[in-house]
Each structure stands twice: as C-alpha cells, then as structure tokens.
C-alpha positions in Angstrom: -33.1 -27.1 21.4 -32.0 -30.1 23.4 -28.6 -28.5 23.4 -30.1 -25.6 25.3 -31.8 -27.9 27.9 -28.9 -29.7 28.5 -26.9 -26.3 29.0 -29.5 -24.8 31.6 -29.3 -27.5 34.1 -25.1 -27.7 33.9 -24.5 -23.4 33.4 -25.6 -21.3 36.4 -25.6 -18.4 34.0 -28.3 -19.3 31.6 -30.7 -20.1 34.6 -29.9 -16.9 35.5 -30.8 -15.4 32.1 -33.9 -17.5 31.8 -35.2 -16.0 35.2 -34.4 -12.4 34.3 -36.3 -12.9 30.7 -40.0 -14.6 33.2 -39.1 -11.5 35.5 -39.1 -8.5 33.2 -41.6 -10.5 31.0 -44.1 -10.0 33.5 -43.3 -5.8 33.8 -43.4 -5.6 30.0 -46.9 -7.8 29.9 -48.6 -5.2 32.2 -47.3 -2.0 31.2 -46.7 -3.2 27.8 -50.8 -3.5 28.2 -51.5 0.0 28.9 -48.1 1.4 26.5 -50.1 -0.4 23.5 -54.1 0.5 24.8 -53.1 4.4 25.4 -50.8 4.5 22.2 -47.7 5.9 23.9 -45.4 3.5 21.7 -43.2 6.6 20.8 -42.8 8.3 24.5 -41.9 4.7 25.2 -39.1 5.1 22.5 -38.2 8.2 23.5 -37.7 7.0 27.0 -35.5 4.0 26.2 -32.9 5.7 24.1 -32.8 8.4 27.1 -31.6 6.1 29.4 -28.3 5.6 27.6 -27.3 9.1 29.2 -27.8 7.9 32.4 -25.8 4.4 31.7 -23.1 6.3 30.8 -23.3 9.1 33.8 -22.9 6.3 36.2 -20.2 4.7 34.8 -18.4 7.6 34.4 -18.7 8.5 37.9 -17.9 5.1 38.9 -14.3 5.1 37.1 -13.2 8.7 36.8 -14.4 9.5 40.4 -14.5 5.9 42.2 -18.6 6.3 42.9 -20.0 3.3 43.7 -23.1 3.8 45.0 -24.7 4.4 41.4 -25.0 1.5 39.4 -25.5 1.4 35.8 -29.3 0.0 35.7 -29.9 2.8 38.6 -28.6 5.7 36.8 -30.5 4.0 33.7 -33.4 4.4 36.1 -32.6 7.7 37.3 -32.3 8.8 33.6 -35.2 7.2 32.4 -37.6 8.3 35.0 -36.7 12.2 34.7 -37.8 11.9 30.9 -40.7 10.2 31.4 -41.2 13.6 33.8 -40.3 15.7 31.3 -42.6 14.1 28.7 -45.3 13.9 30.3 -45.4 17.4 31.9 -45.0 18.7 28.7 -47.8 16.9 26.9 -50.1 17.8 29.4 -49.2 21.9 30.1 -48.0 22.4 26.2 -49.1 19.9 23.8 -48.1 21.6 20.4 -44.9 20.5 21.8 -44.7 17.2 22.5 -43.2 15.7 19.3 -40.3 18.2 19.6 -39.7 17.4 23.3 -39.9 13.8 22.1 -37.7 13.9 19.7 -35.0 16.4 21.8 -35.2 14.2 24.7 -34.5 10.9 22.2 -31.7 12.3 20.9 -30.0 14.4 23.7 -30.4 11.2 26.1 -28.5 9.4 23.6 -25.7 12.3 23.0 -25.0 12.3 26.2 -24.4 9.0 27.1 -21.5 8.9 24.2 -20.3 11.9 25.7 -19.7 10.2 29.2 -18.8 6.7 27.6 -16.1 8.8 25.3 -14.6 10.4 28.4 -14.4 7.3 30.5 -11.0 5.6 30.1 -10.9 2.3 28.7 -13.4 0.3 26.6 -16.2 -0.7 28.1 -17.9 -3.6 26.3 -20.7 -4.3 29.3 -21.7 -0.8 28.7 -21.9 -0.9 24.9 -23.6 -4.4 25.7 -26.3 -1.9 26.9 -27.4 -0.6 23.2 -28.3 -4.1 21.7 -28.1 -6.2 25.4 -26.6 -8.8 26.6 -29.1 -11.2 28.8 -26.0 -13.4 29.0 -24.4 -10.7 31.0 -26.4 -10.4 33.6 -25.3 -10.4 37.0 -26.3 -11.1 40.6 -26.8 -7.1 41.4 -28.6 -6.6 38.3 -30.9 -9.5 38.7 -32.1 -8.4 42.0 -32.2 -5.1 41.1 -34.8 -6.1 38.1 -36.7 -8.2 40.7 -37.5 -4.7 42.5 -38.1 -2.9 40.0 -40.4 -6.1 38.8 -42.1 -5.8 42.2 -42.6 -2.1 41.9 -44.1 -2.0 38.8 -46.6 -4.6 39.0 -47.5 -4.1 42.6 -48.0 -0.1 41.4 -49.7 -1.2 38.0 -52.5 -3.6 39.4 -53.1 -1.5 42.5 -54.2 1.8 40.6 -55.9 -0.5 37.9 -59.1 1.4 37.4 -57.2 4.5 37.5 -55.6 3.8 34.3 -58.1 2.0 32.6 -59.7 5.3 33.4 -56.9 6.9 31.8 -56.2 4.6 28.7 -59.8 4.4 27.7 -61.9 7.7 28.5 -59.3 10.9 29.5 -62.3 13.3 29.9 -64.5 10.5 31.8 -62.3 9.9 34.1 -62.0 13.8 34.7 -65.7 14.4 34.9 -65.7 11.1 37.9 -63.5 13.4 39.6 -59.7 11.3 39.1 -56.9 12.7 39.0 -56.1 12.0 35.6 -52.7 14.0 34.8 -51.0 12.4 38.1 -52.2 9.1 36.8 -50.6 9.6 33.6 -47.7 10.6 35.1 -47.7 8.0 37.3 -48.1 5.8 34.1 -45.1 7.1 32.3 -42.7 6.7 35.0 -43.7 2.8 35.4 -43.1 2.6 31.7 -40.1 4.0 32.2 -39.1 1.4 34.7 -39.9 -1.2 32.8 -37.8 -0.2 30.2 -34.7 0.0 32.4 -36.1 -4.0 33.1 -35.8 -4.9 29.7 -32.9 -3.0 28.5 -30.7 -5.8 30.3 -32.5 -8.0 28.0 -33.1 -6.6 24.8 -30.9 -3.3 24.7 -31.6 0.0 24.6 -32.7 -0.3 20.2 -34.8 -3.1 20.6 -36.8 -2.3 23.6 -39.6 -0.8 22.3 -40.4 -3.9 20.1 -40.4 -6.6 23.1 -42.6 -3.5 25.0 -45.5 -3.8 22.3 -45.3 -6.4 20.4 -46.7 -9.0 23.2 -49.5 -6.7 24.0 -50.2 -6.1 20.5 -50.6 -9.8 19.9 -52.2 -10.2 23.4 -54.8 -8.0 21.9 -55.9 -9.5 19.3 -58.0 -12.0 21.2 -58.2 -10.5 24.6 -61.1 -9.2 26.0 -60.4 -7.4 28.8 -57.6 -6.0 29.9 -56.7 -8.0 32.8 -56.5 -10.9 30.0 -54.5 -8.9 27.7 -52.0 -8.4 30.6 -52.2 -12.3 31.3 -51.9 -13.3 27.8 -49.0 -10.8 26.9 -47.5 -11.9 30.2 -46.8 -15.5 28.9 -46.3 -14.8 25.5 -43.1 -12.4 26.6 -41.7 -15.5 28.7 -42.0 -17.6 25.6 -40.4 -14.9 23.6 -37.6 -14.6 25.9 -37.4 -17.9 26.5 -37.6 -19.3 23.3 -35.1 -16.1 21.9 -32.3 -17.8 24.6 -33.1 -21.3 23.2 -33.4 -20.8 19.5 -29.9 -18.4 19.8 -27.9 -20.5 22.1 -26.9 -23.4 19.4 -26.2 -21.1 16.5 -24.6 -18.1 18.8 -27.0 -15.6 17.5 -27.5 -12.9 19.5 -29.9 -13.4 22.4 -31.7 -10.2 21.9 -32.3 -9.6 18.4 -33.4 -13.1 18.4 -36.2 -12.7 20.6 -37.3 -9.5 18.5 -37.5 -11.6 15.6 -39.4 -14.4 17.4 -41.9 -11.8 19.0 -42.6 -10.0 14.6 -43.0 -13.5 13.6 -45.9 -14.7 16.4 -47.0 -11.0 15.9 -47.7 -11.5 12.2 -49.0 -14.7 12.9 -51.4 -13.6 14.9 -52.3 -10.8 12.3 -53.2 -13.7 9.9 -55.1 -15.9 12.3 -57.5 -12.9 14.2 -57.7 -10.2 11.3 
C-alpha cells in the first residue's frame, strides 16, 4: 500500500486513473441505484457486451478510412445507447420477447465488434484492452470524455428523480398519476447505458455489470432511502476502485479484475453482517 502512495504523487498516470475510478464511481452509484431497485441487471449486461460492436466500428473507420471524428468510447456510446433503444422498445410494445432480443442483442453486439477488429489491420491491444480494461490506459480524451458523460448522467438521473422512483417502485402508479412512464424508462435505459460506456474504461466490457450492482446491492442493505442508497454506493464504488488500483499495483494484478474481487468480497461481507 505504501508503494502505491508513493507512486501516485511521482506517476501522472495513476492520478489520472485514480480520478477516472471517483468519476465513473459516482455514475455507477446512481444508476447502479435504480439498475439494482428496478432489477434490470441483465439489460444492463446485454447493453455492455453490445458496445463492443461499436468499439470496434470506430476503430475500424478510424484506420481503414482515416475517420477521426469517432472515438472509440463515442462509438461505444453510440453502440450502447441504440441497444438500450432497442431493448427497451421491445419490452414495452412486445414483451414475450424480450429475453430473445436480449440475448440477440448480447451476442450480435459482440459478433460484430470481432468482425471490425478482425478486418482492421494490425493488432490492436488498446482495443482488446476494452474486453477486460485497462484504467491504466486511460488517456486525456477519454478522461474528459467520462467527465461528460459523468455530468450527463447524474445531472439527468437526480433531476427526473421522482420520475423514476415512480418507475422503479410502482409502474402502474405512476401511470394512474398521469407520468409518462415508458419515456421514463426509456430514458432510464439509455443513462444505464452511458454509464456503462463510463466504466468500461475501467473495468472492461466482462466485468461491468459486476462493479454496476454490486455497490448498490451492498448500498442496500442498510440504506433507507434511495437517495442514501445512491450516497452510500457512491463511496463504496470509489473505495472499490480505489482500493482495486492500490491492492493491484505492488503485485501487477490486473486493475480491473481486482476491483471485482474487492467489490464480491465487501458484497458478501455485507450479506453476513445485515442478513
């Protein structure tokens, strides 16, 4: 551990790491509140292996056809957005469906993205850094692109609070008070969607889902409200990701898998303690 300290006040780039783990930790502790409280675990999976497809769209275009504009993270965001769309349209117009859209859009997302990482000369290891992450890797673009997205997704998630609370707790009580509850859940799905793109740079594309809910499932085990829940899963994610950097750096464990392992561990601990 005192290796670790000693690194983050001499490296640049692990003070960069440790500020992109506290900003996507505090995405993932509000919409990892209302992924866990409406039980949408599995869209969220679906969603996170989707974006590989668009990871590997934008590179593609970027080496094949020299297109800059798209970054990686944005056509991870593009990607990951348009199947939160997909989901959620089809759960709410044709729910006998939804596992099978699920599961299509879980797999095709991630066929497609081999498909454009196969045709794009070279080997990219940033990309494939994508699938289990890389925090380490982070760079100045991507950081500030997280802190937008960061903005985005809180700013949206607190501001339309009530909405989903509506939405997470009481569908058809929320539809009788007049709210508009499939563009809420919509709405929903695509800031879980962002969030995911957030933590994909942290985590991967695997292992998102388990730094997603695993904060909010321990958050809820002694949180009250929901605004709590969110507070609470908020700091435990920085120590997760904090504590994942520190814990991996000595040994050269992997960053991300390390925080996963953390985040089971205080999860079952908190299992023992509140049950």
């Amino acid at each position: 551990m005192s290796e670790f300290i000693r690194a983050l006040f001499e490296h640049p780039f692990l003070q960069m790491s440790v500020a992109t783990g506290v900003l996507a930790s505090v995405a993932c502790g509000v919409i990892g509140t209302y992924v866990v409280t409406r039980r949408i675990s599995y869209i969220a999976g679906a969603i996170s292996h989707s974006v590989l497809g668009g990871l590997g769209a934008a590179r593609y275009l970027e080496v094949v056809h020299g297109w800059t504009l798209l970054t990686p993270l944005g056509g991870a965001a593009i990607a990951a957005v348009l199947s939160a769309l997909i989901i959620g349209v089809v759960s709410l117009r044709a729910k006998q469906r939804e596992d099978t859209v699920i599961g299509a859009i879980w797999a095709v997302g991630m066929a497609v993205g081999i498909l454009f990482i196969a045709k794009t000369p070279g080997y990219d290891k940033d990309l494939m850094s994508y699938l289990f992450g890389n925090i380490l890797l982070v760079t100045q673009e991507d950081l500030w692109l997280i802190v937008c997205l960061d903005l985005l997704v809180v700013a949206t998630g607190l501001l339309f609070y009530n909405k989903f609370l509506a939405v997470c707790f009481d569908e058809e009580f929320a539809r009788l008070r007049g709210i508009r509850v499939d563009f809420y859940y919509l709405l929903l799905l695509c800031l879980t969607a962002l969030t995911v793109v957030v933590l994909v740079r942290v985590v991967g594309i695997i292992l998102v889902i388990a730094l997603l809910t695993l904060p909010a499932a321990t958050a809820g085990q002694f949180s009250r409200t929901m605004l709590r829940m969110m507070a609470w899963a908020t700091a435990i994610c920085i120590f997760m990701t904090t504590g994942g950097l520190a814990l991996s750096y000595g040994p050269g464990l992997p960053a991300g898998a390390t925080m996963i392992v953390l985040a089971a561990a205080v999860y079952l601990a908190s299992l023992l303690i509140w049950r």
